[in-house]
C-alpha positions as CSV (number, residue, x, y, z in Angstrom):
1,X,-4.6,116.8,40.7
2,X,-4.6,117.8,37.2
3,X,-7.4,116.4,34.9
4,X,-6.3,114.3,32.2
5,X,-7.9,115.1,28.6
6,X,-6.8,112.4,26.5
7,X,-7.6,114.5,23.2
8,X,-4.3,117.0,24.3
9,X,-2.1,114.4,23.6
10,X,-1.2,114.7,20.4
11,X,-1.2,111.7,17.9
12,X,2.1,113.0,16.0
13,X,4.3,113.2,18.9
14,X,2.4,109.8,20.5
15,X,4.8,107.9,17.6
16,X,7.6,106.6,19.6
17,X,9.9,107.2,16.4
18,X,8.8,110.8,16.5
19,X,8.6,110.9,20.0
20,X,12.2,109.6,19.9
21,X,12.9,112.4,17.1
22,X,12.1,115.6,19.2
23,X,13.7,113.8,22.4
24,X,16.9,113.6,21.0
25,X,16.3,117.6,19.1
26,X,14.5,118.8,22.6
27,X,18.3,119.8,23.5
28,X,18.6,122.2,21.1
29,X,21.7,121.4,19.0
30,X,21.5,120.4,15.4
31,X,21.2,116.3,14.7
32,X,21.8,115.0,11.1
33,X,19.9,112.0,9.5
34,X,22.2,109.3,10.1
35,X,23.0,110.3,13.8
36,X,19.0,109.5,13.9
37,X,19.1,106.4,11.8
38,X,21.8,105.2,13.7
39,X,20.4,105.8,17.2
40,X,16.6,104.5,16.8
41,X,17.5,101.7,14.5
42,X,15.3,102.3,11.6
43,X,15.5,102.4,7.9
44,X,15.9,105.3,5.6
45,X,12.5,105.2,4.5
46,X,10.4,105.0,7.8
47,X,13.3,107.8,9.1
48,X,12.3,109.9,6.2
49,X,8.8,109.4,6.7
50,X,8.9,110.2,10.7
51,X,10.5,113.2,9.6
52,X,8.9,115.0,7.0
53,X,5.7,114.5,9.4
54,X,7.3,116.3,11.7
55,X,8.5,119.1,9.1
56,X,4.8,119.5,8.0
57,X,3.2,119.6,11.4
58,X,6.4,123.0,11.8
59,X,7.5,120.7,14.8
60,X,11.5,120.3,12.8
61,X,13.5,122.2,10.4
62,X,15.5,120.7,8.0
63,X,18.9,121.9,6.3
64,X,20.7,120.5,3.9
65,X,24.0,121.3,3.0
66,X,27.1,119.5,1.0
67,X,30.2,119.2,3.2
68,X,33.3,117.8,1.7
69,X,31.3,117.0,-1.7
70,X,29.0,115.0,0.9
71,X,25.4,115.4,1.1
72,X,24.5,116.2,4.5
73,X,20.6,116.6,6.0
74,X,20.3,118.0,9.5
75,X,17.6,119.1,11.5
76,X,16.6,121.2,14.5
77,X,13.5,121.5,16.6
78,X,11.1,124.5,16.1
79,X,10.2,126.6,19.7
80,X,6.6,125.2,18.1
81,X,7.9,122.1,18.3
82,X,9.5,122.2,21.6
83,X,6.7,123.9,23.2
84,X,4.1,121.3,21.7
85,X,6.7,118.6,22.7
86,X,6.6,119.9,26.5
87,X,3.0,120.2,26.1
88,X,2.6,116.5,25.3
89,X,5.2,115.4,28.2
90,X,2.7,117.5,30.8
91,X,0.1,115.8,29.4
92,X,1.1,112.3,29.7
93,X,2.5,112.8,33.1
94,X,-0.6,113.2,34.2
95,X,-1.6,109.4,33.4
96,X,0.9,108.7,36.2
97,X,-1.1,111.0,39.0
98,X,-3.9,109.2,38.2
């Protein structure tokens, strides 16, 4: 049985927002903001906020581009980001072996 150290678990992914986030990115394809905002039910602001954390910490990218005169803001997870996100999945599992 693996030993569970509560202090790997880290407190930016523990969000279930951000947690959310790099779920639905963990796949690898590009998402833009409003698939997001449509999908976890939030508001712009506490989307944007969720994000940018996310963008500091190197776990996202972001991209934004104009298609058809449109704004559009995408993202895509970091392989930082997806190897911290699988780091924090092992870790929690390990609250279930307990």
């Amino acid at each position: 049985m693996s030993k569970l150290n509560i202090e790997n678990i880290d407190p930016i992914i523990h969000s279930k927002y951000r947690l959310a986030i790099l779920a639905l990115l963990a796949g690898g394809d590009e998402i833009d903001f409003n698939f997001f905002k449509r999908e976890l039910d939030i508001t712009d602001g506490n989307l944007s906020i969720h994000l940018k954390r996310l963008e500091e910490k190197s776990f996202i990218t972001m991209k934004k581009q104009f298609v058809k005169r449109k704004p559009k803001t995408s993202y895509r997870i970091t392989e930082n980001g997806l190897q911290q996100y699988k780091q924090y999945l092992e870790e929690i599992s390990k609250l279930f072996t307990l």
